[in-house]
C-alpha positions as CSV (number, residue, x, y, z in Angstrom):
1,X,17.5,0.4,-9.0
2,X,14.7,3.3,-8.5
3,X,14.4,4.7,-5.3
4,X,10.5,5.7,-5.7
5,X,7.9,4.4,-3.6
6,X,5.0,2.5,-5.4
7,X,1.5,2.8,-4.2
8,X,-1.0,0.3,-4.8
9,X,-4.8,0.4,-4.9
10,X,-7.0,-1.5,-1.9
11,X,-7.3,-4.7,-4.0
12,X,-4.0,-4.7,-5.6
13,X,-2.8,-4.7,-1.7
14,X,-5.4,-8.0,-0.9
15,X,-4.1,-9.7,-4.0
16,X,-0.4,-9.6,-3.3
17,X,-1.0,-10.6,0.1
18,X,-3.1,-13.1,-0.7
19,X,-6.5,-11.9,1.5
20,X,-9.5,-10.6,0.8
21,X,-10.0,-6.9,0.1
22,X,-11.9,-6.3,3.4
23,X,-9.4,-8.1,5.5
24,X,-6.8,-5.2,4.1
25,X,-10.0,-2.4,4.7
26,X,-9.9,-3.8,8.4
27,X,-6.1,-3.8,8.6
28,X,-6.2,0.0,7.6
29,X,-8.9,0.3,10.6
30,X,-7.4,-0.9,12.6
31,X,-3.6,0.9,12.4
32,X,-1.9,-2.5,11.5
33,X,-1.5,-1.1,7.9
34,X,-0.8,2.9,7.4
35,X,-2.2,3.6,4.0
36,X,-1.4,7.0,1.9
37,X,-3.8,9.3,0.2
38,X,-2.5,9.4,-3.5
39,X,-4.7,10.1,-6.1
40,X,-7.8,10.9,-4.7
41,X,-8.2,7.3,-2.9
42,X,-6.5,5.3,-0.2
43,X,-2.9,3.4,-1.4
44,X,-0.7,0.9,0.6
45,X,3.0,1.4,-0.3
46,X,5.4,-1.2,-1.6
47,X,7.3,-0.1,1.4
48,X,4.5,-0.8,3.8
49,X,3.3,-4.5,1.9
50,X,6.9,-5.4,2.2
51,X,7.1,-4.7,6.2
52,X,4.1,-6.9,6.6
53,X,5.7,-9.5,4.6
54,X,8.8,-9.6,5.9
55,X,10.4,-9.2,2.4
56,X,12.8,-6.5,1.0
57,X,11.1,-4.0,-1.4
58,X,11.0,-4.5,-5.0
59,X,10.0,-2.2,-7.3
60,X,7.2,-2.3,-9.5
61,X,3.2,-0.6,-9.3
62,X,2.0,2.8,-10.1
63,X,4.0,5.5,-8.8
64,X,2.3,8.6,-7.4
65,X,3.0,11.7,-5.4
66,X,1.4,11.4,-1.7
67,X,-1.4,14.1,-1.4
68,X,-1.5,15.9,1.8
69,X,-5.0,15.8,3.8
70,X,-6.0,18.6,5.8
């Protein structure tokens, strides 16, 4: 099994959650999801899609290296 975290793009989130892209945007504002900077952009994390699920984490996504902002 691989131990890395996937990341996953705004609408990729909304999709396998099954909501719209601004319900995950207002999520995000809200602190009920933490989202990563990776890439240049905002991810969610398999890790963090599957604590608001309720499900163990599977792999799968694009893997990326979390930037540091600041």
């Amino acid at each position: 099994m691989n131990s890395r975290i996937t990341f996953h793009a705004i609408r990729e989130a909304a999709w396998i959650l099954g909501v719209p892209r601004g319900a995950v945007s207002r999520a995000i504002r809200r602190g009920e999801l933490r989202p990563t900077l990776c890439r240049g952009g905002l991810r969610v994390s398999s890790t963090e899609l599957a604590r608001l699920l309720g499900t163990p984490v599977r792999d799968g996504g694009a893997a990326c290296e979390p930037t540091t902002s600041g």
